[in-house]
GUSE-256556 format. One record per residue (C-alpha): chain; residue in three letters; x, y, z. Coordinates in Angstrom, 2 decimals, always signed. Layout:
<nodes>
<node vodren="A" lolum="ala" xx="X" yy="Y" zz="Z"/>
...
</nodes>
This chain:
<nodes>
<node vodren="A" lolum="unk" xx="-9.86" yy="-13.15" zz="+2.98"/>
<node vodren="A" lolum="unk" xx="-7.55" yy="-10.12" zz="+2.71"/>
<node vodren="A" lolum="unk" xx="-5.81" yy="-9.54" zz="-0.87"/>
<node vodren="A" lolum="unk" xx="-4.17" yy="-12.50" zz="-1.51"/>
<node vodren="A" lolum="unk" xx="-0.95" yy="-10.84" zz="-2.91"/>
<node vodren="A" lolum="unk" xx="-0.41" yy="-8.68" zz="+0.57"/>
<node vodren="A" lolum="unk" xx="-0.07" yy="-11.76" zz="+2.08"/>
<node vodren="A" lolum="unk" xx="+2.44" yy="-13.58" zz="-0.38"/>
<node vodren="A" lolum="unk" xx="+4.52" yy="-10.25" zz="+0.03"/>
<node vodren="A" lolum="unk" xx="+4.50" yy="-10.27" zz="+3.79"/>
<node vodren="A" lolum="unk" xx="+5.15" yy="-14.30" zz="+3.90"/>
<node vodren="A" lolum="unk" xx="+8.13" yy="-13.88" zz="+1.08"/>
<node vodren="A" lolum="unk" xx="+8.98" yy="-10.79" zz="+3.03"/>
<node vodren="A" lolum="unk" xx="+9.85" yy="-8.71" zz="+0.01"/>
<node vodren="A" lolum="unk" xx="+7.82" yy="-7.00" zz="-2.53"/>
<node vodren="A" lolum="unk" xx="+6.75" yy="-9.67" zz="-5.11"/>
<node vodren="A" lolum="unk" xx="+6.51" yy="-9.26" zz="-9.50"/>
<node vodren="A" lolum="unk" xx="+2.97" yy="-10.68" zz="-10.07"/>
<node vodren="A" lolum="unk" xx="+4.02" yy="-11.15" zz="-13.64"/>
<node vodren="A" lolum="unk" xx="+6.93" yy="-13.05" zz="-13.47"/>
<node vodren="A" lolum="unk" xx="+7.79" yy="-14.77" zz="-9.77"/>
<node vodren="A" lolum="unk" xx="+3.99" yy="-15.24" zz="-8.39"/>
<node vodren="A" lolum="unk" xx="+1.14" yy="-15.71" zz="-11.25"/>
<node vodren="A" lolum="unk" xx="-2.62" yy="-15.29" zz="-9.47"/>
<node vodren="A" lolum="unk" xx="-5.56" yy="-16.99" zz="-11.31"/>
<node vodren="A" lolum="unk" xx="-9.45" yy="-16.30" zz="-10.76"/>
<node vodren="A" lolum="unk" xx="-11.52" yy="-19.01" zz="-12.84"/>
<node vodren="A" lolum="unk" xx="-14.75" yy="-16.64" zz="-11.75"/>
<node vodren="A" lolum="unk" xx="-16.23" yy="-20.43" zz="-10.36"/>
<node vodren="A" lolum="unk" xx="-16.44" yy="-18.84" zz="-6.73"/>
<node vodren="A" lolum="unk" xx="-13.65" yy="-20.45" zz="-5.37"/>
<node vodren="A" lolum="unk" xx="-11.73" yy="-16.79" zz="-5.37"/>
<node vodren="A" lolum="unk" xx="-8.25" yy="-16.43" zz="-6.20"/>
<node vodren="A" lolum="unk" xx="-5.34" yy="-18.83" zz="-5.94"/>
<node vodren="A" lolum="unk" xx="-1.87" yy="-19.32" zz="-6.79"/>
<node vodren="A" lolum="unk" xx="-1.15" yy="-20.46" zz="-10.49"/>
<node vodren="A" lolum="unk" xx="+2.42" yy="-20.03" zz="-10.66"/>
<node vodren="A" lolum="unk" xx="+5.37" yy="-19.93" zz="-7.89"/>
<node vodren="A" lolum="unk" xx="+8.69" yy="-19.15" zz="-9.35"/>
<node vodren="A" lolum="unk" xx="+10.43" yy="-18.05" zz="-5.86"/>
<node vodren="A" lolum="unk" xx="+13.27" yy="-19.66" zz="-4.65"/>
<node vodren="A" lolum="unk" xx="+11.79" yy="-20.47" zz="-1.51"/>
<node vodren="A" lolum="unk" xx="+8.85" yy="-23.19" zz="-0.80"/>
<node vodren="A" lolum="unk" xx="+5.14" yy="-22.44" zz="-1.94"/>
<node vodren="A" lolum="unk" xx="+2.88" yy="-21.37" zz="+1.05"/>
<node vodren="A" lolum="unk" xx="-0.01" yy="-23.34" zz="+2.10"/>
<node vodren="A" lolum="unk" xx="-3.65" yy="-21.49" zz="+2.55"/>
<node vodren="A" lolum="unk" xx="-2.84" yy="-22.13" zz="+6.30"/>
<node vodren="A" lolum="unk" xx="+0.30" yy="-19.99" zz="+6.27"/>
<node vodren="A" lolum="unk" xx="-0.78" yy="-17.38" zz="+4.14"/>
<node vodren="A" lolum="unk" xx="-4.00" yy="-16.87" zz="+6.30"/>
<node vodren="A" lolum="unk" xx="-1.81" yy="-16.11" zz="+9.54"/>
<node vodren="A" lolum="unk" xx="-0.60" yy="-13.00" zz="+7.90"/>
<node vodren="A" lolum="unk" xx="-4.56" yy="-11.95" zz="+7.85"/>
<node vodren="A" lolum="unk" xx="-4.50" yy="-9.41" zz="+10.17"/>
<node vodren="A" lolum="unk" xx="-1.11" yy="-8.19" zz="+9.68"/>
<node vodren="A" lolum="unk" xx="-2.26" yy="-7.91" zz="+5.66"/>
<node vodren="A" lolum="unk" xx="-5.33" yy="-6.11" zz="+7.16"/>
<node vodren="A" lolum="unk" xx="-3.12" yy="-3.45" zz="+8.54"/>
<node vodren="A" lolum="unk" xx="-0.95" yy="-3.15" zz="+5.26"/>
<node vodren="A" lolum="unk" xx="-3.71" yy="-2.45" zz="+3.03"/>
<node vodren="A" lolum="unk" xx="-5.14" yy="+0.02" zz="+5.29"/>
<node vodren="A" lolum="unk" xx="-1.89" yy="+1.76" zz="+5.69"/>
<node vodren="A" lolum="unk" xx="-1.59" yy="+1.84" zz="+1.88"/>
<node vodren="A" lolum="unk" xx="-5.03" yy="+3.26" zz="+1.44"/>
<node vodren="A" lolum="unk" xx="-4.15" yy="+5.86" zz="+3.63"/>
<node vodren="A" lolum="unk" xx="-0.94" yy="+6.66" zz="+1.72"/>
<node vodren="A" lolum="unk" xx="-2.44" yy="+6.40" zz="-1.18"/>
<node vodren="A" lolum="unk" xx="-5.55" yy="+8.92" zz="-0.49"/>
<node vodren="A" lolum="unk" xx="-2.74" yy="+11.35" zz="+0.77"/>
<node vodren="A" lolum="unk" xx="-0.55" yy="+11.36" zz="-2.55"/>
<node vodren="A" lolum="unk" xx="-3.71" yy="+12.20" zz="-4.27"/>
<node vodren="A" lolum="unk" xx="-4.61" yy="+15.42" zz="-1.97"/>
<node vodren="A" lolum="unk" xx="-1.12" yy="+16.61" zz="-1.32"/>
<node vodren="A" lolum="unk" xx="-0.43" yy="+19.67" zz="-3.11"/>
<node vodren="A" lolum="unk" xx="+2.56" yy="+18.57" zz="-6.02"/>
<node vodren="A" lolum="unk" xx="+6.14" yy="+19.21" zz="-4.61"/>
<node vodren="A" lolum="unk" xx="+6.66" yy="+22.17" zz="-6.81"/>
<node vodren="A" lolum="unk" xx="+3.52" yy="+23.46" zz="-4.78"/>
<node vodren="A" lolum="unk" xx="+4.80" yy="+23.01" zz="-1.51"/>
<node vodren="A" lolum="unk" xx="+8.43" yy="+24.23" zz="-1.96"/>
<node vodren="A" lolum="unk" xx="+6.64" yy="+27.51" zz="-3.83"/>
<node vodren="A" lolum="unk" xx="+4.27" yy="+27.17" zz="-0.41"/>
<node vodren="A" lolum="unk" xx="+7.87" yy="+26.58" zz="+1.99"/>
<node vodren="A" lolum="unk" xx="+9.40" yy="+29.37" zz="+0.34"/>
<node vodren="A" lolum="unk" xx="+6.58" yy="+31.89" zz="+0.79"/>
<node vodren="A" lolum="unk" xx="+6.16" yy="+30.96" zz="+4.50"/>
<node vodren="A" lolum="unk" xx="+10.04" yy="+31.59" zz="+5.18"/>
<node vodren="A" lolum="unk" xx="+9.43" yy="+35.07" zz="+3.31"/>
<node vodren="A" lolum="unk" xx="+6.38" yy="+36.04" zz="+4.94"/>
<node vodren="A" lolum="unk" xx="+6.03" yy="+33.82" zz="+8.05"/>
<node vodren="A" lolum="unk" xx="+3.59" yy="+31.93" zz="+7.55"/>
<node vodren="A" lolum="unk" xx="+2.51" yy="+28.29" zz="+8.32"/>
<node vodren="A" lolum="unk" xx="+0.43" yy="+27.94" zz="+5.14"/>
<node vodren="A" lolum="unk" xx="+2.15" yy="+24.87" zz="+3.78"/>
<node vodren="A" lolum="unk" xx="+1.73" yy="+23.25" zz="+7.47"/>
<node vodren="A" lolum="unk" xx="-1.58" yy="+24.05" zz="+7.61"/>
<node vodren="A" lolum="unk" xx="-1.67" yy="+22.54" zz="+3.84"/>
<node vodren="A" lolum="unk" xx="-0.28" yy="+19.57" zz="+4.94"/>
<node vodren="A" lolum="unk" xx="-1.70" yy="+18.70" zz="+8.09"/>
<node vodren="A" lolum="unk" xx="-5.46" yy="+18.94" zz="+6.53"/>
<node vodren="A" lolum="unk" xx="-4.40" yy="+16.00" zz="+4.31"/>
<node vodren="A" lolum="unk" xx="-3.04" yy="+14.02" zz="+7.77"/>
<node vodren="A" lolum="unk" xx="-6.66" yy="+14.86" zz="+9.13"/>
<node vodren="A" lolum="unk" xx="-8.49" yy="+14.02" zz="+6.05"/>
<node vodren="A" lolum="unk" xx="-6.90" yy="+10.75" zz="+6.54"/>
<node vodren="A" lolum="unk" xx="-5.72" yy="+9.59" zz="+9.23"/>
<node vodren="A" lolum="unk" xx="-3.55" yy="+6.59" zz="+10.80"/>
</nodes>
């Protein structure tokens, strides 16, 4: 089963405060992780529901890995205007080049 909080985001179809709206519990007895607390305005999904968003929360969390992999590699945004700046100057493609090695490293 696919992060159980992707899935309560994508059937609520917002993003979701674990701390306050949607409580998650894990009793470590095996049985995983389940809902403790639902304080949304709108009814409290069954297992059935939430596991017909598997695949679509399958795709989500990839797609954040991805992002999240990239944030981490890109050069800070100081780095690439100083990199934007000296291409203009000197023409260059060095902050493309920069950028697009991340989008390999990791792709879609």
């Amino acid at each position: 089963m696919k992060n159980l909080s992707t899935k309560i985001e994508l059937y609520a179809n917002r993003k979701i405060n674990f701390r306050k709206d949607v409580k998650l519990q894990d009793n470590s007895d095996g049985k995983g992780v389940f809902i403790a607390e639902w304080n949304l305005d709108i009814a409290q999904p069954t297992l059935a529901q939430l596991d017909a968003f598997e695949a679509q929360a399958t795709e989500v969390e990839r797609i954040n890995n991805i992002r999240g992999n990239r944030a981490k590699d890109y050069p800070s945004i100081q780095e690439q205007l100083d990199m934007q700046y000296w291409d203009k100057i000197n023409g260059t493609n060095k902050w493309q080049q920069a950028i697009n090695a991340v989008k390999q490293k990791y792709p879609k």
